[in-house]
N, C-alpha and C positions, 0 to 999 in steps of 0.2 A: 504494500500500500504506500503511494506517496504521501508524501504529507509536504503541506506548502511552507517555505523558509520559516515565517512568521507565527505560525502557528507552534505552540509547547509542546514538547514529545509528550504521548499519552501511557508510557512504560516508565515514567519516573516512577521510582521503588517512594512508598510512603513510610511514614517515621514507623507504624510497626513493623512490617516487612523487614526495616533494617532491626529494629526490636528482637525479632525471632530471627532475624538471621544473628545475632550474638548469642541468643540462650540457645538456637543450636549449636553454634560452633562452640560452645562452655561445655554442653552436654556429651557433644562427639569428645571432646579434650579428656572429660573424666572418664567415659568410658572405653577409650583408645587407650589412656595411661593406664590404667587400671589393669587392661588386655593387657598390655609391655608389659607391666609389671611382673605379672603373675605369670603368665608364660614363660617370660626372661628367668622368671626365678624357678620354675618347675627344672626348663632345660638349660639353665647356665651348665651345668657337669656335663654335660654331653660333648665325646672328643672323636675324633676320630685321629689315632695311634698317641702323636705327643700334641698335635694340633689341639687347643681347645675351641673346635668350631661353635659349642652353646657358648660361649663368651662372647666369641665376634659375632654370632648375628646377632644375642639380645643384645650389643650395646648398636650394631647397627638396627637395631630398629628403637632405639631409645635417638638417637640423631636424628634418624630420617621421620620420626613424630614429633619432634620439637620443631625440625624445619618445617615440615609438612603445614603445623600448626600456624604457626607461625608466619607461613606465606596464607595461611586461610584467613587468618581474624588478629595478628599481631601478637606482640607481647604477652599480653595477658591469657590470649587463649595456649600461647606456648606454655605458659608457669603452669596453668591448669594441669596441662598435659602433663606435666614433670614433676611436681605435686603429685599426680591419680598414679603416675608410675610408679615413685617413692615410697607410697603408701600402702603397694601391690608387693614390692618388694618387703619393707618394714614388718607386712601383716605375717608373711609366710617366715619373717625372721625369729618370731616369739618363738621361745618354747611353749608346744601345747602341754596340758596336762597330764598326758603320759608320756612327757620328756624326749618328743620327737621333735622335727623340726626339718624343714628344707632346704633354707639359708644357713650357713655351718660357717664357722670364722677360720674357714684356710685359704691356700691360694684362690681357686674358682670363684668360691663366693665371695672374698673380699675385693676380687679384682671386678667382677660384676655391679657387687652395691658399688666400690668407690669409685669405680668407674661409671657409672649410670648416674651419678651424683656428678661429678666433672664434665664427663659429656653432654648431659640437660643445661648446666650450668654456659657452658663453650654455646651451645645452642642459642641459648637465652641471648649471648652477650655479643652472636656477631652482629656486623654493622648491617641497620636496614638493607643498605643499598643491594647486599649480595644476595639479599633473598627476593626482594622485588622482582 
């Protein structure tokens, strides 16, 4: 459909449109990190021979959802993200009551949490421009 110079586009988004487009992109953040989280922390031990492949994909996929985020809704939808992941992590770290636990304080698991902590953070802090 043409539309004449002078005339207002009739697809401007209205102030809730952009409303709901933040509480989705908060919503997709918590439960995208939440996923990383828990996933990254089930298969961080996962190797193949001396390689620790569960290490490098959950901390690539703790990167590529801060970026991801990040290029959706900015800053704050990225923190969500890394925040929901932290907390995915943290939960499977407790000992449960009959003294089990996922997250274990050796190499894998401390290279995963502290890494997942540096790398969300690295995420957070590059400069707009690269993710535009």
């Amino acid at each position: 459909m043409m539309t004449m110079p002078d005339e207002p586009p009739t697809h401007a988004p209205s102030h809730d449109v952009a409303k709901l487009d933040r509480v989705s992109a908060f919503l997709a953040g918590v439960l995208l990190g939440a996923m990383v989280g828990v996933v990254g922390t089930v298969f961080h031990r996962t190797s193949w021979g001396p390689v620790p492949l569960g290490v490098l994909a959950s901390l690539t996929l703790v990167v590529t959802g801060v970026v991801f985020m990040r290029a959706l809704d900015g800053r704050l939808a990225a923190a969500v993200f890394a925040l929901a992941a932290l907390a995915g992590i943290a939960v499977l770290a407790v000992v449960t009551p009959g003294g089990d636990r996922i997250l274990l304080a050796d190499g894998p698991g401390l290279s995963w949490a502290g890494g997942a902590v540096v790398l969300a953070g690295a995420g957070l802090a590059l400069p707009s421009r690269w993710i535009e």
